[in-house]
N, C-alpha and C positions, 0 to 999 in steps of 0.2 A: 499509521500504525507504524514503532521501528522495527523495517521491514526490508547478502549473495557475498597449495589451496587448491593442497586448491581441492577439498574433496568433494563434496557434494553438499545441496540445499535442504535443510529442512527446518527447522524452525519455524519464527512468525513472521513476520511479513514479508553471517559472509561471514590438528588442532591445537593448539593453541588451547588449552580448556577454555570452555565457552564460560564467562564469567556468572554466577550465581544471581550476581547483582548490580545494579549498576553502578559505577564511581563515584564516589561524592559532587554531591550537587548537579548530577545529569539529572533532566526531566522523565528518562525510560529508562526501563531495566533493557542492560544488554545483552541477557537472551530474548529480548524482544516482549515478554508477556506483558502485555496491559492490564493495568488494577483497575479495580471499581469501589469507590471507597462510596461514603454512605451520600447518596443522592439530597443533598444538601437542599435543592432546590430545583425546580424542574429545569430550567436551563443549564442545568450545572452537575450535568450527571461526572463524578472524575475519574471517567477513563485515561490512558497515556495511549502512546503510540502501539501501531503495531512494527512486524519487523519482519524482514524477509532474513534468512540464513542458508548455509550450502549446510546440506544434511548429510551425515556422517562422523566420522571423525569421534570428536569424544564425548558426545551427547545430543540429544534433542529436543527440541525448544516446544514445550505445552501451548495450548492455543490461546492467544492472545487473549481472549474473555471468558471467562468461564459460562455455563448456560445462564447461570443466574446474571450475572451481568450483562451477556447479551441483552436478556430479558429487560431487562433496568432499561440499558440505551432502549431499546424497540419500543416502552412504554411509553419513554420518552415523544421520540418522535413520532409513532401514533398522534398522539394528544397533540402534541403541534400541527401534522398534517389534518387533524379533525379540525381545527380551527381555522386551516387554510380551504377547510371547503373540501380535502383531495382523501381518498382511499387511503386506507393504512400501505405502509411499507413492506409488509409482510411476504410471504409467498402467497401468490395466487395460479392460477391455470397458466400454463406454456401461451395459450392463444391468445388469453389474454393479456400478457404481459408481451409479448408480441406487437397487438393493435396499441399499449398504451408508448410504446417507444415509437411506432410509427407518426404518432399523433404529437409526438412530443415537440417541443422548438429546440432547436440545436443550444448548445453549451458552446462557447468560441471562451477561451481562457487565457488569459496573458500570462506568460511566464518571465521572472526574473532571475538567471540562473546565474550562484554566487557559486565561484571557483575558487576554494581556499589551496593555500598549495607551499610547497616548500622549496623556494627558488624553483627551478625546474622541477622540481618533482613535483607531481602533479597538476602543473597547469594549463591544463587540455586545452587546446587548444580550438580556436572561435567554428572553423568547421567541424571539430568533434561534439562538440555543443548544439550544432544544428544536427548534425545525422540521430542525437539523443533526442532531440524535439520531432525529427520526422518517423525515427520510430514510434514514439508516443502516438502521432497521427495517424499512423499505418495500424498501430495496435487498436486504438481506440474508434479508430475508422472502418474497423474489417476488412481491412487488404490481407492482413497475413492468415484470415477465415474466420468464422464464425458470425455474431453481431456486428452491424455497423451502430455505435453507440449514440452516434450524434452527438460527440464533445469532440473538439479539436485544441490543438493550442496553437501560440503565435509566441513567439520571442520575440520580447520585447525590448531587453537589455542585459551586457553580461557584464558584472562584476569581476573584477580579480581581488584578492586578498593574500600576503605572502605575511604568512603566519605559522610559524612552525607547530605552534601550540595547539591551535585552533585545527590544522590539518590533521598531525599525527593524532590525537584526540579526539572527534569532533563530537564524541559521546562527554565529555569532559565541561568541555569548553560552549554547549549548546547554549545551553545560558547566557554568554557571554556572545557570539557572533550573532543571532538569530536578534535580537534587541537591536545590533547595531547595524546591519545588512538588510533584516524585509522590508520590503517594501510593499505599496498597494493595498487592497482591502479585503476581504472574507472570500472576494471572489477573485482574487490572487494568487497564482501558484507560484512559489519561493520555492526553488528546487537549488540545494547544497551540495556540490561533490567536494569530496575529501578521503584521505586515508580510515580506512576504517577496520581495527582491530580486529582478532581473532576471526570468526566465521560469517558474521556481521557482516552483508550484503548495503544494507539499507535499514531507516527505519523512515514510519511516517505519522502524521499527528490526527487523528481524525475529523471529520468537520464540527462533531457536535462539544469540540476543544475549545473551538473559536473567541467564543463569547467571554469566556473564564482565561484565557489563554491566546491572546491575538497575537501577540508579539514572538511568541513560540510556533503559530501554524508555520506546518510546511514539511519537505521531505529534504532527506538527508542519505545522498547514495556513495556509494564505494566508486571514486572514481575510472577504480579495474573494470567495474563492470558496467562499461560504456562502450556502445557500439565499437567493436575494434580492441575492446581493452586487452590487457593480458591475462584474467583470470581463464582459467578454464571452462568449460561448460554453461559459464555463466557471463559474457561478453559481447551478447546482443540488442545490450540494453533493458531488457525485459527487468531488471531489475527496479527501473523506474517506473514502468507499466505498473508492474506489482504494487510499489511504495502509493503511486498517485491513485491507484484504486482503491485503497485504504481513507487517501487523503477526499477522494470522494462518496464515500459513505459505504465499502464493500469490504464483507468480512472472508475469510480463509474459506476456500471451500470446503475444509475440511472442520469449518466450527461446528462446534457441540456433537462432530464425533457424528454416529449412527443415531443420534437417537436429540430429544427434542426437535428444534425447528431449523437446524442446520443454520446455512447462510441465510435462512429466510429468501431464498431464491429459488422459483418453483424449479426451471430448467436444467440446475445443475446437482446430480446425482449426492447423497449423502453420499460423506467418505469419511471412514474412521481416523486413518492415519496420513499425514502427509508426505508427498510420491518422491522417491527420491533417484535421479536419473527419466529416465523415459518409460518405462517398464510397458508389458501389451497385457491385458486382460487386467490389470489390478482393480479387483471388486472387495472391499472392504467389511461392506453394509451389504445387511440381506436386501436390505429394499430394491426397485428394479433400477439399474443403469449400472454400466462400470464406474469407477474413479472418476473422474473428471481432471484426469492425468494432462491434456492438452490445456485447462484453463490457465489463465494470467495468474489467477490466484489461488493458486497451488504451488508447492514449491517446486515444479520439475526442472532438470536444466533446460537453460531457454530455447537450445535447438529443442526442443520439445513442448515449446508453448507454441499457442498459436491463437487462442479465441477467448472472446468473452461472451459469455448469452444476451439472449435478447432479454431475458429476465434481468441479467444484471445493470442490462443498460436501463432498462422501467426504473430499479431502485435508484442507481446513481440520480436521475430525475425527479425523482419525490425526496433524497436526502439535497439535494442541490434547493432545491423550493424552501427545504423548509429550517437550511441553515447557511447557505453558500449567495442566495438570489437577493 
């Protein structure tokens, strides 16, 4: 999904007015919202990326799929997982979605992470690059609370690239690096840091892109906002948590708003609006539970994240089977 001045997060998945639209010839729009254009064919549902943003400042970024197109992807991938034999993707029970991540086999993911940069300017350096990959593990592993998902990654190799274009752009120029840079196959994470415009945090590409669109998977972060970086509120890395959550099959918690089927994730509470700072009690939706202020995928700043559910580690698991495995 493209998906973190220095004011705050909200958007989809980093004023400067946030731009309406995206550049000529980018594959996403740069406030982040993913299209659904008409389901061509069942593997070819066209979504784009989602997008994480710091919220505030001179606008905020609508949710990445509208209900109707969530609906579309979810039909989607239904019908696939029906034909793999496995349960819909859906929301079901807390307990259940609990014993189905228990039983699951671990996800272990190579990453090839491409560092575009501008002479020095931006190019982080080979241990800022691991502390990025061991946040990812500590996030997706439940160290920092909540689910242990059972995905890990491994770095595998780090490219550099000194490109002025490419860097101060990367919304611009996506088309052009992303062809010449990925590497590996469907079960590859290509993670891009670069300069990233206006409020634009990150964006990411979702899995069910893959198939229509190989040469474009992958995520694309705001190099500030890397373990250490100098953005504000937003420099614990969480930003790529966010982005690769997208990249694995998990929508905003705050999708479809109070009402349809939300994330489609039993465990985390419906939330109308996306949290901006750390806020205590934010309850949106009548329905029972606060915000889900503390998850990855929400926009809070990242001293304020800390978990993913065990529901959303079940989905990441059945969108992995039935587009990534």
């Amino acid at each position: 999904m493209k998906l973190l001045a220095i004011a705050a997060l909200i958007a989809a998945a980093v004023p400067a007015a946030v731009p309406s639209g995206p550049p000529p010839g980018t594959a996403v729009q740069a406030a982040g919202a993913a299209r659904l254009g008409a389901a061509h064919q069942d593997d070819c549902v066209d979504t784009n990326a989602g997008a994480r943003l710091r919220p505030g400042g001179h606008g905020r970024e609508h949710n990445d799929l509208t209900p109707g197109q969530a609906a579309a992807v979810e039909q989607q991938l239904n019908r696939i997982l029906d034909g793999l034999g496995l349960g819909p993707a859906g929301a079901t029970d807390a307990q259940s979605t609990g014993a189905e991540l228990r039983a699951a086999e671990p996800i272990d993911i190579p990453v090839y992470f491409h560092v575009l940069h501008d002479g020095s300017e931006g190019n982080v350096s080979r241990a800022a690059v691991e502390r990025q990959i061991s946040t990812l593990n500590g996030s997706y592993g439940g160290r920092n609370g909540g689910a242990n998902t059972r995905v890990s990654f491994k770095l595998r190799e780090v490219s550099r690239t000194d490109n002025a274009a490419w860097f101060n752009d990367p919304e611009q120029y996506e088309g052009t690096y992303k062809p010449r840079l990925r590497k590996g196959d469907k079960a590859t994470l290509n993670l891009y840091s670069a300069r990233i415009g206006g409020d634009l945090l990150g964006w990411s590409t979702f899995p069910w892109k893959y198939k229509s669109e190989p040469k474009m998977d992958g995520v694309t972060i705001h190099h500030g906002s890397m373990p250490g970086g100098p953005i504000d509120n937003f420099n614990k890395g969480f930003s790529a948590t966010h982005e690769v959550g997208h990249w694995l099959g998990l929508y905003h918690t705050f999708q479809d708003g109070c009402g349809a089927q939300g994330d489609r994730v039993a465990d985390t509470p419906a939330e109308r609006d996306p949290t901006n700072g750390c806020p205590s009690g934010k309850d949106t939706c009548l329905s029972p539970g606060d915000d889900p202020v503390h998850n990855y995928m929400d926009y809070s700043y990242d001293t304020c994240m800390t978990s993913f559910t065990a529901g959303q580690g079940a989905r990441i698991h059945k969108v992995w089977k039935a587009y990534r495995a």
